[in-house]
C-alpha positions, 0 to 999 in steps of 0.5 A: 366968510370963512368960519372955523367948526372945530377949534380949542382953547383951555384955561390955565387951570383945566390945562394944569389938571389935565394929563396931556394939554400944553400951555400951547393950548391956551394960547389965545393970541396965537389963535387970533394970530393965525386967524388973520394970517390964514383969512379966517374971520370967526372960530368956534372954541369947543371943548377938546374932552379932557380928565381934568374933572379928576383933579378938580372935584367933577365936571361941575367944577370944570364946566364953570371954570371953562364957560367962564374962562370962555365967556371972557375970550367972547367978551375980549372979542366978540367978533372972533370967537362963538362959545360951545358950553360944556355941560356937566354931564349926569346930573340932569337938572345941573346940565340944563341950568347950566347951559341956560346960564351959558347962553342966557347969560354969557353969550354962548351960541352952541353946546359942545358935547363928547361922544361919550360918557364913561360908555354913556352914549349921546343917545341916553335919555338925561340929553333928551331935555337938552335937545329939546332945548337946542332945538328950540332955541337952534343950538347946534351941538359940536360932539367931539371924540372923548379921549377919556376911555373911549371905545376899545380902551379897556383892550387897547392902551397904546399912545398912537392907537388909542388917538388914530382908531379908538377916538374915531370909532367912538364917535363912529359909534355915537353916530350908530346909536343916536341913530338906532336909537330913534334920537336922530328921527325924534329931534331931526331939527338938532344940527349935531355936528361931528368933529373928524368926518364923523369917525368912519361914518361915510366909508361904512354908508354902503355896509350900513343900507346893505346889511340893515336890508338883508337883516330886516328880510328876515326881520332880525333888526328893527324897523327904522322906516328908512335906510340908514344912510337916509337918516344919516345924511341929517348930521353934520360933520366937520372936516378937523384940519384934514387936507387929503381927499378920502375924506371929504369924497365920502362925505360928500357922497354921504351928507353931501356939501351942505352938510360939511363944515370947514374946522381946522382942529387948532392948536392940534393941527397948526397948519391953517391953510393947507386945509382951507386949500383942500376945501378950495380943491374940490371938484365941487361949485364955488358956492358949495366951497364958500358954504363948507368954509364958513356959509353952512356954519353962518346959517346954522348959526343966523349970522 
């Protein structure tokens, strides 16, 4: 079975709201289309962040429009499509009501969560009751990069840089504080799930252990009772439509292949197969293959 992690669809009205979407992304009989053609049995549909919320009166509204927009595409077909409901973010009380609703009520499976909030990071208190949930319900949480003022945007603006550096960094940062913070540790039964490898995260493993050690020998960090990289291999991440090999080797290295999951960033990367090729071009077992392609997704999800 191959399970698409990381894959988009927006109503017409958030799509209309937003400054950078195209109707292209809401198009889901294309997705159902190249589906079938590339072997892909199932697919998440995660929320891609966008600045809708501006125009239609908060996230609120959007969360809504969006998990009942959703809700319709898992009931069209069931056998296709897992929902990630979205949440309104910063109002407590809405967002464990609402994701309660979602997956209560409208059949969703998962949360989809940005890596940030207006500079709010995952790690702040007002996630804590929705983690709690996830893990006793075994939600699995997609975080995506925000592309809405990510890290860096108040000193950068530029179309290409802000996409390629800014959004990776920010999720990379993310990882950062959900680990600093002790969120990782606390709640080590969540499966967080990042999109694009975890921003930088694998390359910098080595840096992590190494500068963590030389800064608690003279006790300028505080104590996390492991080294970083020990406490990192506890997420998650998906490989978004990548096909060249930096990548995955340092996940691989870092979380290892139980811990990677195939996504195919659709409909902003339209070339299904040639990612699926790069998981089956692994130096790695064929089961550690299936597993990236759909069998670590099936577990966490108990299909």
């Amino acid at each position: 079975m191959i399970i698409d992690s990381h894959s988009h669809w927006l109503p017409e009205e958030i799509i209309k709201n937003a400054h950078f979407f195209s109707p292209a992304w809401g198009n889901i009989e294309a997705q159902v289309a190249i589906m079938r053609d590339s072997g892909v049995d199932r697919a998440v549909l995660s929320y891609p962040t966008t600045d809708a919320h501006l125009k239609l009166g908060g996230m609120s509204k959007v969360c809504a429009v969006y998990n009942d927009r959703v809700a319709e595409i898992i009931q069209r077909y069931p056998d296709k499509f897992i929902g990630a409901a979205i949440l309104p973010v910063g109002k407590p009380d809405e967002m464990l009501s609402e994701l309660k609703r979602a997956t209560e009520t409208l059949g969703f499976k998962a949360i989809s969560l940005a890596s940030s909030y207006n500079a709010i990071y995952l790690d702040d208190p007002m996630f804590f009751p929705i983690y709690r949930l996830a893990q006793a319900k075994n939600l699995p949480i997609f975080v995506h990069s925000q592309i809405v003022n990510p890290i860096g945007f108040e000193r950068v603006q530029d179309p290409l840089l802000t996409p390629v550096i800014e959004y990776v960094f920010d999720t990379t940062i993310c990882i950062g504080k959900l680990m600093m913070s002790g969120v990782l540790a606390e709640f080590s039964n969540v499966k967080f799930i990042f999109a694009h490898f975890g921003g930088v995260i694998g390359h910098l493993a080595y840096r992590f252990d190494a500068t963590y050690q030389m800064l608690r020998g003279i006790n300028f960090v505080k104590d996390l009772k492991a080294n970083p990289t020990e406490l990192l291999k506890n997420i998650y991440v998906d490989t978004s439509g990548d096909k060249r090999p930096a990548n995955f080797l340092s996940a691989l290295e870092l979380v290892g292949p139980e811990h990677i999951l195939w996504g195919s960033d659709w409909p902003a990367k339209k070339e299904i197969t040639g990612s699926i090729e790069a998981v089956k071009d692994l130096d790695i077992s064929e089961t550690d293959k299936q597993n990236i392609l759909g069998g670590n997704l099936a577990s966490i999800l108990g299909l």
